[in-house]
C-alpha positions in Angstrom: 0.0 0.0 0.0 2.7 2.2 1.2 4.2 2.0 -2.6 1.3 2.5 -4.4 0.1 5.5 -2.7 4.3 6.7 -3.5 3.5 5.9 -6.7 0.3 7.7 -7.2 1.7 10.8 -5.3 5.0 11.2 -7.6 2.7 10.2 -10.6 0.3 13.3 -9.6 3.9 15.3 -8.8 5.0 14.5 -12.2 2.1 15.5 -14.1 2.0 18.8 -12.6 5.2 19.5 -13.2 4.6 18.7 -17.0 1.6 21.3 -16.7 4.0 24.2 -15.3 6.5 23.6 -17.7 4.1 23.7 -20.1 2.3 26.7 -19.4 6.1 28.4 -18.9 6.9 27.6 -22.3 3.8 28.5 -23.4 4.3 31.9 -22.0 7.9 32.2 -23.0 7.3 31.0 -26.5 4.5 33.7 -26.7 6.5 36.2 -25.0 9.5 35.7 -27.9 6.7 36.3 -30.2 5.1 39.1 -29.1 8.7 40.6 -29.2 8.9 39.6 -32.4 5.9 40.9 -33.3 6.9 44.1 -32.0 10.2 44.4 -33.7 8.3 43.8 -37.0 5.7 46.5 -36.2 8.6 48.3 -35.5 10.1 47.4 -38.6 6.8 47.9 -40.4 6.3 51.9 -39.2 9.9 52.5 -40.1 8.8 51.7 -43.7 5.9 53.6 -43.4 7.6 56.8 -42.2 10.0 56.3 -45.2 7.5 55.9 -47.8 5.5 58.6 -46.7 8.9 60.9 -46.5 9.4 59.9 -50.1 6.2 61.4 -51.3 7.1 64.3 -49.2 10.2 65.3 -50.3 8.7 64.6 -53.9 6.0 67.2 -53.6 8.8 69.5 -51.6 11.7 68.8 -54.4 9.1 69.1 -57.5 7.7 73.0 -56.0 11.2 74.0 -55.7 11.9 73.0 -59.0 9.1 74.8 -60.8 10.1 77.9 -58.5 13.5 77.4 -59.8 12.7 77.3 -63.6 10.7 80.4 -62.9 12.7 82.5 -61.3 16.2 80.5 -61.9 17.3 81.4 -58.6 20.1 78.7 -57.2 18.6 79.1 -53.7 15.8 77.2 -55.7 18.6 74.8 -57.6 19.6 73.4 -54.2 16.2 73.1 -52.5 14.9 70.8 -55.1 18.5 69.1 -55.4 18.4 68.7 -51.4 14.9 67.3 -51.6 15.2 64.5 -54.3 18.2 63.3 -52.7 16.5 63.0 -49.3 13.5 61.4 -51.1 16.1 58.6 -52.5 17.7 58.3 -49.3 14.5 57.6 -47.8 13.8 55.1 -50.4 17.3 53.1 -50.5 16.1 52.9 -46.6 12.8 51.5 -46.9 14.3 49.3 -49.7 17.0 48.0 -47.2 14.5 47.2 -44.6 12.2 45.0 -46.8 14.9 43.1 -48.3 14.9 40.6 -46.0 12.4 37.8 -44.7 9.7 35.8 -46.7 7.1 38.7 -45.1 9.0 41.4 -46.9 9.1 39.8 -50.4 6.1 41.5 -51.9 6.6 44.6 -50.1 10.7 44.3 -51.7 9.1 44.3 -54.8 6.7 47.1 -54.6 9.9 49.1 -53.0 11.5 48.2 -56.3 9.0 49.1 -58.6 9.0 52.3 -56.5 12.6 53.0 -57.3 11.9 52.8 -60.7 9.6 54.8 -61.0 11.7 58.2 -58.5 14.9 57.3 -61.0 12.9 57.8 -64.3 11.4 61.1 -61.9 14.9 62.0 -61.5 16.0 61.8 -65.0 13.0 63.9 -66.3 13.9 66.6 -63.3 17.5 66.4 -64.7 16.3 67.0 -68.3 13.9 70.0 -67.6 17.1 71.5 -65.6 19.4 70.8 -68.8 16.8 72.3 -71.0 16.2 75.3 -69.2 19.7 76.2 -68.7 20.6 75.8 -72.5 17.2 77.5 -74.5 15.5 78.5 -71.6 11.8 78.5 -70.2 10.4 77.3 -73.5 12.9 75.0 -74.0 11.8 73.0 -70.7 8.2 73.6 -71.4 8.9 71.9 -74.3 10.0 69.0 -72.6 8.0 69.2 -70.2 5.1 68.6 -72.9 6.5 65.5 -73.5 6.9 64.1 -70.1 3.5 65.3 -68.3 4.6 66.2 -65.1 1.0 65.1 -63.5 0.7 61.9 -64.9 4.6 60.3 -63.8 3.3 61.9 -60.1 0.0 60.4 -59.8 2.2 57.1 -60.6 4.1 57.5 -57.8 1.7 58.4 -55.1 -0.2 55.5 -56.3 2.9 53.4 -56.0 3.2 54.6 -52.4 -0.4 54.4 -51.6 -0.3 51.0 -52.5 2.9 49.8 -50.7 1.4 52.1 -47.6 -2.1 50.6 -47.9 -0.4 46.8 -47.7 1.4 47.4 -44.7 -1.5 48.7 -43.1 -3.3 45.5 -44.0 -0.4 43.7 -42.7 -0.8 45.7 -39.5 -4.3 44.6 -39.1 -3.4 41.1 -39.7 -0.8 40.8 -37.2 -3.0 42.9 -34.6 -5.3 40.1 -35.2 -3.1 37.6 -34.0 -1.2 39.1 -31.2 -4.8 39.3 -29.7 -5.9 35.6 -31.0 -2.1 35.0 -29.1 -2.6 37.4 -25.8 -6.2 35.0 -25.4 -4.5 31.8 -26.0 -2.2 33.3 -23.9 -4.5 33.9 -20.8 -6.4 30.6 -21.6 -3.6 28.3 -21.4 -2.5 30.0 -18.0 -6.0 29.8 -16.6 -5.6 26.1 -17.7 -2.8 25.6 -16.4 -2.9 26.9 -13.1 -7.0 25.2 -12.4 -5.3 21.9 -13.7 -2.6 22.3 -10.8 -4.9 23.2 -7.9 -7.0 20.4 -9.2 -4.0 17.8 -9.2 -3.0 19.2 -6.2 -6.4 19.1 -4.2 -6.2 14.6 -5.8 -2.7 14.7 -3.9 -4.0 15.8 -0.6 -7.1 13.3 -1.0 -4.9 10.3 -2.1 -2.6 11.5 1.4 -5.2 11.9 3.7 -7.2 8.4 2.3 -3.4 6.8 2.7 -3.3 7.8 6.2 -6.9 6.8 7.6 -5.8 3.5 6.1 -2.5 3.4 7.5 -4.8 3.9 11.3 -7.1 1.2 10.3 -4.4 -1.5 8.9 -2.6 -0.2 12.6 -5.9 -0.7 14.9 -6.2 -4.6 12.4 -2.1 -5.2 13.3 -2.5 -4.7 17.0 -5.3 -7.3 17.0 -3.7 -9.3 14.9 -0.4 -9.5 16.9 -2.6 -10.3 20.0 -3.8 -13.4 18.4 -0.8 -14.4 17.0 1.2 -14.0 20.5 -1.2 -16.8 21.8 -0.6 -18.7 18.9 3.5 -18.0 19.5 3.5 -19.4 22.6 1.0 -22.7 21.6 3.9 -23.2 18.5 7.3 -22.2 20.9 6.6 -25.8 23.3 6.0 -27.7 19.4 8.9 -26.1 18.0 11.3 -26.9 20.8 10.3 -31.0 20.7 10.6 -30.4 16.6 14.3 -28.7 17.2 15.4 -31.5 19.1 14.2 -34.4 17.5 16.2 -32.7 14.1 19.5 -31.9 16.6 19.0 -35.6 17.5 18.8 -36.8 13.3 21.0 -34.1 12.5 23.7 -36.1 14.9 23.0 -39.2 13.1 23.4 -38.0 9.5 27.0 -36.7 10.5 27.6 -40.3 11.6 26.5 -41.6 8.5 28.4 -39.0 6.4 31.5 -39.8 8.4 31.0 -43.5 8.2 30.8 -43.5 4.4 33.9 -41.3 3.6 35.5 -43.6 6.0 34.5 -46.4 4.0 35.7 -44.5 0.9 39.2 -43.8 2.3 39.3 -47.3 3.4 38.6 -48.3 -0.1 40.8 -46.3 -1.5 43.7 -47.7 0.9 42.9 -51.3 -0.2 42.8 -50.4 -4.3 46.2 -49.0 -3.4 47.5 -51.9 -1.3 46.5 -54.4 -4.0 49.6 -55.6 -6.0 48.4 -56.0 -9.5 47.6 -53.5 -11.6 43.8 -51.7 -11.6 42.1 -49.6 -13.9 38.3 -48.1 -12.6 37.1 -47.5 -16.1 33.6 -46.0 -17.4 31.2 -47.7 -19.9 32.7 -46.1 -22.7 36.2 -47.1 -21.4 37.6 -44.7 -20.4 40.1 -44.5 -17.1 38.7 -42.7 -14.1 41.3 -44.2 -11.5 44.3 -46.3 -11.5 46.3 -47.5 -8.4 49.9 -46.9 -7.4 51.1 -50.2 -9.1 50.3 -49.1 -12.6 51.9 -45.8 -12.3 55.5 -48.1 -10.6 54.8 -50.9 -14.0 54.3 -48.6 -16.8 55.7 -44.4 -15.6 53.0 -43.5 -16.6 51.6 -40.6 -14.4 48.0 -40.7 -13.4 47.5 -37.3 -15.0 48.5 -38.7 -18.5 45.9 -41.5 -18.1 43.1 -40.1 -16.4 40.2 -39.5 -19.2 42.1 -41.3 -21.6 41.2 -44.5 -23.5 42.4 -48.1 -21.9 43.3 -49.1 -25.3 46.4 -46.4 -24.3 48.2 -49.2 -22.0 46.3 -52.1 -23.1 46.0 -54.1 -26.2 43.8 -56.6 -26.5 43.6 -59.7 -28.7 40.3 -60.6 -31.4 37.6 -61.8 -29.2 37.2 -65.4 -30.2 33.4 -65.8 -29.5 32.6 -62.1 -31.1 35.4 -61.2 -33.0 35.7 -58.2 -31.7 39.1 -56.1 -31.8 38.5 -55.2 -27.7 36.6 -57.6 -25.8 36.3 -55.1 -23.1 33.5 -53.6 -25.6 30.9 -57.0 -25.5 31.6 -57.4 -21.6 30.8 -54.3 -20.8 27.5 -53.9 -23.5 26.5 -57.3 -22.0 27.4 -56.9 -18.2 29.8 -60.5 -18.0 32.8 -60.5 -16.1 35.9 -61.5 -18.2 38.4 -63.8 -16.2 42.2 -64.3 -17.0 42.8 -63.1 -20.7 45.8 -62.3 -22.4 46.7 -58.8 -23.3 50.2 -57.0 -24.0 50.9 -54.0 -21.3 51.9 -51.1 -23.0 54.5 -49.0 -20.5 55.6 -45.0 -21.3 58.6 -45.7 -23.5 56.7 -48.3 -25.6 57.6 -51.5 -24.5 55.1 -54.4 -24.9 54.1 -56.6 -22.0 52.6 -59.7 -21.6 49.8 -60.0 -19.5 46.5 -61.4 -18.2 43.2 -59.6 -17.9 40.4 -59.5 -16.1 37.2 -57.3 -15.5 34.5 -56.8 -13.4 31.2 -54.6 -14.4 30.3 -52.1 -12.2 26.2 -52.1 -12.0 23.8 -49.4 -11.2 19.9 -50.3 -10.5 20.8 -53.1 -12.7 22.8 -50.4 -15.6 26.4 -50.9 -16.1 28.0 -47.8 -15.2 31.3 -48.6 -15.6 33.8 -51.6 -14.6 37.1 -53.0 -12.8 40.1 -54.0 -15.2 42.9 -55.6 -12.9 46.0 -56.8 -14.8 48.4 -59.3 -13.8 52.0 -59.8 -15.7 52.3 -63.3 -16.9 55.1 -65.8 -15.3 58.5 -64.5 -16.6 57.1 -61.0 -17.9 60.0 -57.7 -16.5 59.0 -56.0 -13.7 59.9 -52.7 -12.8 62.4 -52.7 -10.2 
């Protein structure tokens, strides 16, 4: 219980720290944007300003040049020269501050088209100027005929009334969202924050239920632990009989374990004190255990036999009922005893002895697991001295 109710407490903890750091990136995502969006309105009424100062200093630069061709005073000259070039600073402005961003593509363009439209302006100004100053006021009327002064300025201002009249609309747009933003805003805060108290209000439940359970499961322990001290004491006077009859077969068991290593030792001692030569070997014939005479007949070291084949030290002769090569193979597939055949003793440095066989299955729940070879060196065969 104890775990669950951890569980369901840093579950609850968890998910209400997902919620706050939700609602914080929420608000400092929309907090980047709204500064966005305020550096691009920012951006946005810079262009305006420099649009509308173009048409400005148009209007100013063009008066000052009609002034100028009419009284062709320099004053005039440099009014209308100081205006156009503030009008195409101005422009080369608003021109560098649309010329980056997707947004600012179509509004690049209309800067653009703009620019074309104040350089072909430029030139005309510069040709009435020419013409006046070589054949006079009729001269530049005369140009001036051909290049009607109303009709390349009422281009213009539509030019800038257009480019002006998008931006506004992109104004709008973006007001639009900063206030579908600022409510999403609000909302997700609102959200937020009543998802919080709520998780927070299921925390103190699931603590407070955890803790009248925790009396309850106390007030059902102390009863319990009554009943079972009753129970203790009936099991203590059972358990004490129990421990001692198992002390008393416990004892006994260490007899018997002693008794039978005893009887392996002693075993062992009379393999060892037997003269002729024994091999323990497994059903597929195969030396587990030789005694000290084998390793004094042949220098072989029990090492260098153990796991080996018996076939190593011992040859045998055709089996004349069977035929077969090793006799040892039938005895031991058949579980007989073989008694007193002849064999040659192979010792370590390859010298061939003649001897007599004999062996004796080794049976488990009626399986042969394995059997006795003793070998004895036939009258007149070398012994090791």
């Amino acid at each position: 219980m104890k775990e669950n109710i951890i569980r369901r407490v840093a579950a609850l903890f968890t998910l209400m720290l997902v919620v706050l750091v939700y609602v914080a990136v929420s608000a400092v995502r929309n907090i980047q944007q709204s500064i966005k969006s305020e550096d691009w309105v920012n951006h946005t009424h810079a262009v305006l300003m420099d649009a509308n100062d173009v048409l400005s200093y148009l209007h100013a630069g063009d008066a000052a040049l009609r002034t100028f061709l009419i009284t062709s005073d320099r004053r005039d000259q440099d009014a209308y020269r100081l205006d156009y070039g503030t009008m195409v600073e101005k422009l080369v402005d608003a021109e560098a501050l649309t010329r980056w961003g997707d947004e600012e593509k179509p509004l690049h363009a209309r800067i653009l088209d703009l620019q074309v439209l104040i350089s072909n302006r430029n030139d005309v100004a510069r040709s009435l100027v020419r013409s006046f100053e070589q054949g006079g006021l009729p001269a530049a009327r005369t140009l001036f005929a051909s290049h009607p002064d109303v009709e390349s300025i009422g281009k213009i201002e539509r030019s800038v009334g257009n480019l002006v009249g998008y931006e506004e609309n992109l104004l709008r747009e973006r007001d639009k969202q900063e206030h579908l933003q600022a409510q999403a805003t609000r909302a997700t805060v609102y959200i937020g924050v009543a998802a919080n108290f709520a998780l927070l209000g299921i925390m103190l439940w699931l603590i407070m239920d955890d803790l009248a359970a925790r009396r309850k499961a106390a007030q059902a322990l102390e009863e319990a632990n009554a009943q079972l001290e009753a129970k203790v004491q009936e099991r203590t006077a059972e358990l004490v009989k129990t421990n001692q009859s198992l002390k008393q077969e416990n004892l006994e068991r260490r007899w018997s374990y002693q008794a039978l290593d005893h009887q392996l030792r002693y075993n062992q001692l009379i393999i060892n004190s037997i003269a002729e030569l024994v091999f323990v070997v497994s059903r597929a014939l195969n030396i587990s255990r030789v005694n000290p005479a084998v390793v004094h007949q042949t220098n072989w070291e029990p090492q260098e036999l153990i796991a080996q084949s018996i076939e190593r030290v011992l040859q045998f002769p055709p089996d004349a009922t069977s035929g077969a090569q090793n006799p040892l193979i039938t005895a031991m597939r058949d579980g007989r005893e073989i008694q007193e055949r002849p064999a040659t003793l192979l010792n370590r440095a390859g010298t061939a002895i003649p001897v007599h066989f004999s062996l004796i299955p080794l049976h488990d729940q009626d399986k042969v697991v394995g059997g006795v070879v003793t070998v004895r060196l036939q009258n007149g065969a070398a012994r090791r001295p």
